[in-house]
SERO-4910 file (N, C-alpha, C, O; in steps of 0.05 Angstrom, whole numbers):
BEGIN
 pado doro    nc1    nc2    nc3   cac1   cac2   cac3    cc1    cc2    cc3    oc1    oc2    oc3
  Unk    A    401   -213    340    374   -202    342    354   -223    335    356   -234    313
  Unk    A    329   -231    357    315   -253    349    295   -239    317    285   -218    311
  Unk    A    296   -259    309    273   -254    283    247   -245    289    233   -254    307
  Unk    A    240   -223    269    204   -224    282    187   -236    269    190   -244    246
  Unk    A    166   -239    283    142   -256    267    137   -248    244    141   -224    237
  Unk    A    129   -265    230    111   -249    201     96   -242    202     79   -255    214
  Unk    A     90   -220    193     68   -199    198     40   -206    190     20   -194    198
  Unk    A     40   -227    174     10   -239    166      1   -249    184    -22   -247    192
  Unk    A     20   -262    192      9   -278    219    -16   -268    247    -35   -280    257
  Unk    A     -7   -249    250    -27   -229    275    -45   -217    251    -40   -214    228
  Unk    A    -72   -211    268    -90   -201    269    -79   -169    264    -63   -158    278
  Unk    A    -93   -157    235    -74   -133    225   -105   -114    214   -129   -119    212
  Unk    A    -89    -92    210   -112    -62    203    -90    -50    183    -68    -37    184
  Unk    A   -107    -60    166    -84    -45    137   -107    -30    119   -131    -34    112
  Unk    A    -84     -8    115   -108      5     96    -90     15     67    -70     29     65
  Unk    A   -104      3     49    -83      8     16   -102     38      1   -126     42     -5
  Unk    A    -80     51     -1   -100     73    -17    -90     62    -51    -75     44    -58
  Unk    A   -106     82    -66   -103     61    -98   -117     27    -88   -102      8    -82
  Unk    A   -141     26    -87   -144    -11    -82   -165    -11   -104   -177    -33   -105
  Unk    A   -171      1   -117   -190     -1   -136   -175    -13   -170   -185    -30   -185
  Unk    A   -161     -4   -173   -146    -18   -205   -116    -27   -191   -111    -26   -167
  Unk    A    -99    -34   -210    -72    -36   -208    -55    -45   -182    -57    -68   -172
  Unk    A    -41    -29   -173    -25    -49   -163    -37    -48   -128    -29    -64   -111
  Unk    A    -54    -30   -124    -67    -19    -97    -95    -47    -94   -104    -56    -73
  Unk    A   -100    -52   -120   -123    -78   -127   -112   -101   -124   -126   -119   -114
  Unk    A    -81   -106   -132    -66   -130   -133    -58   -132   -108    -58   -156   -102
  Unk    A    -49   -115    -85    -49   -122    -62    -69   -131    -44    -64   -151    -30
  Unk    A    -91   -118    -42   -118   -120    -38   -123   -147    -31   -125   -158     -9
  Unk    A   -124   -161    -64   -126   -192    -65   -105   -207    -61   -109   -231    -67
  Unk    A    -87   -202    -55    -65   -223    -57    -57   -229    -23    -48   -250    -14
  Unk    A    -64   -199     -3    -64   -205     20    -89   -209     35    -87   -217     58
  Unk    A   -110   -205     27   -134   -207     46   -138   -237     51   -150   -242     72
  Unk    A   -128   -264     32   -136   -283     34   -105   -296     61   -108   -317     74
  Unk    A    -79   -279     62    -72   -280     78    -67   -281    110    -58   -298    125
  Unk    A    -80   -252    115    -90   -244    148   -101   -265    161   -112   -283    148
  Unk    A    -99   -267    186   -124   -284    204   -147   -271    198   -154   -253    183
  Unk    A   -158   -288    217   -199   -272    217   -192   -249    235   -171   -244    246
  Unk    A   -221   -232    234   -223   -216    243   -203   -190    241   -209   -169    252
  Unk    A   -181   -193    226   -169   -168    215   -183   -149    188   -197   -160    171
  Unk    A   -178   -126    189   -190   -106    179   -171    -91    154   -154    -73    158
  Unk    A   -178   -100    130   -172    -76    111   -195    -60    101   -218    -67     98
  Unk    A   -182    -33     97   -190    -16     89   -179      3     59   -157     13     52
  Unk    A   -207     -1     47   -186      4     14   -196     33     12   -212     43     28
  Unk    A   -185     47    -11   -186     64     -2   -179     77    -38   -159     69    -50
  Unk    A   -200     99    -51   -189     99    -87   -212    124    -88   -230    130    -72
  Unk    A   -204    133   -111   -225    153   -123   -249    134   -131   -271    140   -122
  Unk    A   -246    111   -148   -269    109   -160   -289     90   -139   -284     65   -138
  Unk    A   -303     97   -128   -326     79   -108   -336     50   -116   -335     30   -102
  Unk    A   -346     52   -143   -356     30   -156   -331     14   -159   -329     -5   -144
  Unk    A   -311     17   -175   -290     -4   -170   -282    -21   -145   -276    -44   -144
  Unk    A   -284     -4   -125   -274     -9    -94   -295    -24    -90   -286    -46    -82
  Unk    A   -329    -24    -92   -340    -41    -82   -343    -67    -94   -353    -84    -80
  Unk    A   -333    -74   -122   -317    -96   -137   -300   -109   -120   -302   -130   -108
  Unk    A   -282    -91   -118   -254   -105   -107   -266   -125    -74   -264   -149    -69
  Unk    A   -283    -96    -52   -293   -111    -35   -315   -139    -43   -321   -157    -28
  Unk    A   -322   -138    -65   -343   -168    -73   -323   -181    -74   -319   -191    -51
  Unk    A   -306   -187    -89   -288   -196    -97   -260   -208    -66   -244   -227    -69
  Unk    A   -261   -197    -49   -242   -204    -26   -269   -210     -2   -264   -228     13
  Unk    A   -293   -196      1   -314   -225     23   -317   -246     14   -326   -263     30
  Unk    A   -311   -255    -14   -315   -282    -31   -291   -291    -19   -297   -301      3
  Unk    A   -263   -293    -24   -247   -299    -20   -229   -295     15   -206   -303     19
  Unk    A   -240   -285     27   -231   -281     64   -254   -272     76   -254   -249     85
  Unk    A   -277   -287     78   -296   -286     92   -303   -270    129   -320   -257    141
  Unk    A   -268   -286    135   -267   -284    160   -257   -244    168   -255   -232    189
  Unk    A   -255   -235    144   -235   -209    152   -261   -182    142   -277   -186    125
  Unk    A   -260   -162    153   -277   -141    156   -260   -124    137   -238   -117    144
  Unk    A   -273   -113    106   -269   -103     83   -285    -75     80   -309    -71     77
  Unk    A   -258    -51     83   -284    -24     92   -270    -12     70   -246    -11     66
  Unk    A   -291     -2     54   -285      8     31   -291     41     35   -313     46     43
  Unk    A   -271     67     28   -275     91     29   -263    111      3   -240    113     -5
  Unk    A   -279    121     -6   -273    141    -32   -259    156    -20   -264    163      2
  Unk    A   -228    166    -39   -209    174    -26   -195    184    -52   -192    171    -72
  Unk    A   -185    212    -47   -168    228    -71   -148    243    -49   -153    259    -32
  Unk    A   -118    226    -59   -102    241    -45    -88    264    -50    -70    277    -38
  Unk    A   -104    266    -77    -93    297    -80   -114    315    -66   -107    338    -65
  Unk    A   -146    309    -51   -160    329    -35   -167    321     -9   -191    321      0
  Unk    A   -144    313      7   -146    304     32   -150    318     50   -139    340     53
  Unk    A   -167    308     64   -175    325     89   -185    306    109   -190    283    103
  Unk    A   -190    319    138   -191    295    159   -218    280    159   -222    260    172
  Unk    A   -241    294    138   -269    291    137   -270    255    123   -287    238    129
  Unk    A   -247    253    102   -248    232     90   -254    201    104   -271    183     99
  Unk    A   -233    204    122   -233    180    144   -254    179    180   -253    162    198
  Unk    A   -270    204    175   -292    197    195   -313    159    196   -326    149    178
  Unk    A   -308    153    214   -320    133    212   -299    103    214   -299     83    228
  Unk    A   -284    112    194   -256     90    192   -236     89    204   -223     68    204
  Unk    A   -227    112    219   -208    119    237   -208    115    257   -190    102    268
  Unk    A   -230    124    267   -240    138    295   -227    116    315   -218    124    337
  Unk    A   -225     92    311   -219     79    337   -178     82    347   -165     82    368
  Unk    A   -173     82    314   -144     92    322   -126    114    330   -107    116    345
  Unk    A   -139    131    311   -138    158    315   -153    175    314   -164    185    294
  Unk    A   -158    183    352   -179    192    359   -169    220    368   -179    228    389
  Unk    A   -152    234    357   -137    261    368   -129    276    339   -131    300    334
  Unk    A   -120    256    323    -94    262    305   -106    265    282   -123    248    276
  Unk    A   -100    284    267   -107    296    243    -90    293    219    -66    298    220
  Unk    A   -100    286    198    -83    273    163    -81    293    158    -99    309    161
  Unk    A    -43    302    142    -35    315    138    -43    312     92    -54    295     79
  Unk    A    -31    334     84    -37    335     60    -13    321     58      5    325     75
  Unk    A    -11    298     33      7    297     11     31    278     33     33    277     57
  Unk    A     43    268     14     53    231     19     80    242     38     87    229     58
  Unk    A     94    266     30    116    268     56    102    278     85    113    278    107
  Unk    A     80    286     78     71    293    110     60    251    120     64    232    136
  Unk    A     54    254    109     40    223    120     54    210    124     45    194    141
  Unk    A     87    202    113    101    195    121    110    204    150    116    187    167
  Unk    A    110    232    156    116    236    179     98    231    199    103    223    221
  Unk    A     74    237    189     41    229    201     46    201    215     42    199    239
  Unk    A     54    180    201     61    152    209     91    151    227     93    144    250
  Unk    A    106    158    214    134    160    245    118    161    268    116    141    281
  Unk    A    104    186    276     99    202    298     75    179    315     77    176    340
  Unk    A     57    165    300     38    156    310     54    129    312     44    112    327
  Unk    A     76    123    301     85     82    305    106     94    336    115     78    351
  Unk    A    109    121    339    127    133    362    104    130    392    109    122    414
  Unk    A     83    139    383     64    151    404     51    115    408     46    108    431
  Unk    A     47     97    388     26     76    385     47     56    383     45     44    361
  Unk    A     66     49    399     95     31    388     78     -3    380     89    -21    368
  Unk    A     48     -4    393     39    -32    386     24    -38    355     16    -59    347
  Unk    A     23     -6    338     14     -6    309     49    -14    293     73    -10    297
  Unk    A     36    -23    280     57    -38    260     55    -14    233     32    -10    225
  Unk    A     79      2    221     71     17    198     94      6    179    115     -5    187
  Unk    A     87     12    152    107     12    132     98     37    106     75     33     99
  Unk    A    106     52     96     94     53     79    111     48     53    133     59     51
  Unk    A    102     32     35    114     23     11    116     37    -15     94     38    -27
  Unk    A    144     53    -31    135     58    -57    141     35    -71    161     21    -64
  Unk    A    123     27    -94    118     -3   -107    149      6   -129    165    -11   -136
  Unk    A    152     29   -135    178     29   -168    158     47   -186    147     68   -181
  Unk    A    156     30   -208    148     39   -226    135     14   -241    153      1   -252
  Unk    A    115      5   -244     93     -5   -244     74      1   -259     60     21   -256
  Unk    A     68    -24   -290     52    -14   -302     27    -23   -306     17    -41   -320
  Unk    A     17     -4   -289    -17      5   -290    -30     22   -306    -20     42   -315
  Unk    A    -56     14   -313    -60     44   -324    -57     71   -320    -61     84   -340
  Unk    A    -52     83   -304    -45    103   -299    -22    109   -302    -18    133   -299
  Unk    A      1     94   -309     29     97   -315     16     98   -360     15    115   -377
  Unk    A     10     69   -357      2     78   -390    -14    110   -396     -7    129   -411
  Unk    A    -33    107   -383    -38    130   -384    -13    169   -391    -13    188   -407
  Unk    A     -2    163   -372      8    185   -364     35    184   -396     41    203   -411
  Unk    A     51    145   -396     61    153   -424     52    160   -447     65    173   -464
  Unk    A     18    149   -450     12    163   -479      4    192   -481      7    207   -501
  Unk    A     -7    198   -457    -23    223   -466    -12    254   -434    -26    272   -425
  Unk    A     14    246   -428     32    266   -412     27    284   -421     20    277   -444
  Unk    A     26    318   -419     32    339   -437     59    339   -438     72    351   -456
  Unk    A     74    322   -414    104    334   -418    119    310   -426    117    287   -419
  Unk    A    138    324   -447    142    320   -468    169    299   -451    171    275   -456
  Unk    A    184    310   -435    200    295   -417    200    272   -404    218    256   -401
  Unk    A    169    272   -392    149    247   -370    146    232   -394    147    209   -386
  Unk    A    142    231   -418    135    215   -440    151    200   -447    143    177   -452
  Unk    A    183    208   -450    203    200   -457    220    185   -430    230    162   -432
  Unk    A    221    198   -407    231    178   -382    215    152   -381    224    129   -376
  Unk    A    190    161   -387    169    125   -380    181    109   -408    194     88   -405
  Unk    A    175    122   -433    181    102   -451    210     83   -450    216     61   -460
  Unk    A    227    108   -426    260     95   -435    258     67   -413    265     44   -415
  Unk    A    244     82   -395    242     57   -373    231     32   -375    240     14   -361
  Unk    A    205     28   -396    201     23   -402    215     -2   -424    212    -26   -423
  Unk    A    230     13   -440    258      1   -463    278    -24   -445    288    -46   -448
  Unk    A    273     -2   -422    302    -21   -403    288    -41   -392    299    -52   -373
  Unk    A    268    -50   -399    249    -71   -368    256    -65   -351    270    -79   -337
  Unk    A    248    -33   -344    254    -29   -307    220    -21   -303    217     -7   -283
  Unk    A    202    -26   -314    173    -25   -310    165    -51   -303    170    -67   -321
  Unk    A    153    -60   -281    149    -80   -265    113    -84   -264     98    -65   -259
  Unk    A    102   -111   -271     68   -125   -265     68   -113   -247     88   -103   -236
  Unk    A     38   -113   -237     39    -99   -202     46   -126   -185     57   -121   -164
  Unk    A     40   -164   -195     45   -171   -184     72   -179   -175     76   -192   -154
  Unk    A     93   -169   -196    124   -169   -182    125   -151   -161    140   -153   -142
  Unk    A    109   -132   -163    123   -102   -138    104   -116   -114    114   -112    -92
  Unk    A     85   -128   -113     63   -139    -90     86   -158    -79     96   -153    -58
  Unk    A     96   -186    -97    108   -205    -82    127   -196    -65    128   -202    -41
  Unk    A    153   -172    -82    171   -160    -62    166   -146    -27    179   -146     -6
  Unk    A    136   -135    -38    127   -127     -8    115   -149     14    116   -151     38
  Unk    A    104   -162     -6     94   -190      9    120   -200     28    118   -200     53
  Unk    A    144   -207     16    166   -216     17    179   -200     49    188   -210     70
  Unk    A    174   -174     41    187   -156     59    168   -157     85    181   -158    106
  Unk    A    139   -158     89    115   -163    106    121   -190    121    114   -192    144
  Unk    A    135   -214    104    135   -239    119    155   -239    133    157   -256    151
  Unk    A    172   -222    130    209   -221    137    198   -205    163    201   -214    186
  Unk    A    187   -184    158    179   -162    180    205   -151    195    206   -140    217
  Unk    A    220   -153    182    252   -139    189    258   -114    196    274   -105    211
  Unk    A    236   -100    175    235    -73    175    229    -46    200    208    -44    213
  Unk    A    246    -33    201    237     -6    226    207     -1    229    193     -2    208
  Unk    A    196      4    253    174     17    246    173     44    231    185     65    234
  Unk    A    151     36    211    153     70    204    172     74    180    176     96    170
  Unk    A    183     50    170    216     60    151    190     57    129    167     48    129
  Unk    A    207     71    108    193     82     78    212     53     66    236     50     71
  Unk    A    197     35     50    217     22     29    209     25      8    184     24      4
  Unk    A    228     30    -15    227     36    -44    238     17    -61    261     13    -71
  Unk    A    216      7    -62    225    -18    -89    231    -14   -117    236    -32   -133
  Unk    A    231     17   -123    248     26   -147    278     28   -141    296     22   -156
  Unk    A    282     41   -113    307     49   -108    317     32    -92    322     41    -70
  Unk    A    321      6    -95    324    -17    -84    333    -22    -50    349    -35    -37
  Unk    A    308     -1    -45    331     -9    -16    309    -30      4    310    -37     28
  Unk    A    288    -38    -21    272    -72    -12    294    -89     -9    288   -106      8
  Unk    A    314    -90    -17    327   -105    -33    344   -127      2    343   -151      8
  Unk    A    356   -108     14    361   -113     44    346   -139     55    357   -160     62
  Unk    A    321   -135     55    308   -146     64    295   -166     56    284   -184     68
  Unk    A    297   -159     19    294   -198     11    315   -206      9    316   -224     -7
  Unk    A    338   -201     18    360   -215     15    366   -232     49    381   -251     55
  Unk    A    347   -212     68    351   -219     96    329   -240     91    326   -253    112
  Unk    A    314   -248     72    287   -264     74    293   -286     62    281   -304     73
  Unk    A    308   -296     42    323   -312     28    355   -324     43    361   -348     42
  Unk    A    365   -312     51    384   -324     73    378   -335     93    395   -343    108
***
């Protein structure tokens, strides 16, 4: 099977939700200075003011690439969110609630659109604030104790270890359209090992 290009390489339309702190921020910057010109990210976070940081912060650094910043809570999704940002790709198709529909949301559209490139990435477990967050002040008493153990074991990862692995997996471009990879549940792992050989 011939190799495929690396995905940085072409002219790309990526959109990171979380791009405002942590590890959705660490991708943000670590690939925008990658892309050719004229490719398009789109970040995408609850807090507005952070996101328009992050966008100062990546026209300084990839001049050439178009930085569209949209307030975004994926716990109150609806198709109203992405008016304006969408429209040229999906001009029919409607965002489903919540990360297993979107998952399927993306199969169906890399099925119907075989020339969009999709991945969607879980990073592991990754400590951001919102992971600190959630171990100090969880109500449950359980979620407190799984993070801290995980924690104990160094299985809590910088965002920029879980970024390089995806980076890694984006340059390899090995991956199905559409496949889910989980860099907690190592099944990245395939594919930096197909990227390293």
């Amino acid at each position: 099977m011939e190799k495929p290009e690396n995905i940085f390489l072409k002219k790309s339309f990526v959109a990171i939700t979380g791009a405002s702190r942590g590890i959705g921020r660490c991708m943000a910057l670590k690939f925008a200075v990658k892309f050719p010109p004229n490719s398009v990210l789109v970040l995408m976070a609850r807090n507005m003011m952070a996101l328009e940081s992050v966008r100062t912060d990546l026209q300084a650094r990839a001049p050439n690439i178009t930085v569209l910043v949209q307030q975004y809570d994926q716990g109150k999704t609806d198709e109203g969110y992405f008016n304006g940002i969408f429209d040229s790709l999906l001009t029919e198709s409607k965002l489903s609630k919540g990360k297993a529909a979107r998952d399927m949301f993306f199969r169906v559209l890399s099925a119907e659109e075989p020339s969009i490139r999709v991945l969607t990435y879980a990073p592991g477990w990754v400590d951001t604030d919102m992971l600190r967050d959630l171990e100090a002040n969880s109500f449950s008493t359980p979620i407190r104790k799984l993070v801290n153990g995980l924690r104990e074991n160094g299985e809590i990862v910088a965002p920029e270890e879980s970024v390089a692995v995806l980076e890694r997996v984006l340059e390899d471009n090995a991956f199905e359209n559409a496949d889910h990879v989980d860099n907690y549940g190592q099944t990245a792992q395939p594919y930096i090992d197909n990227f390293i050989n």
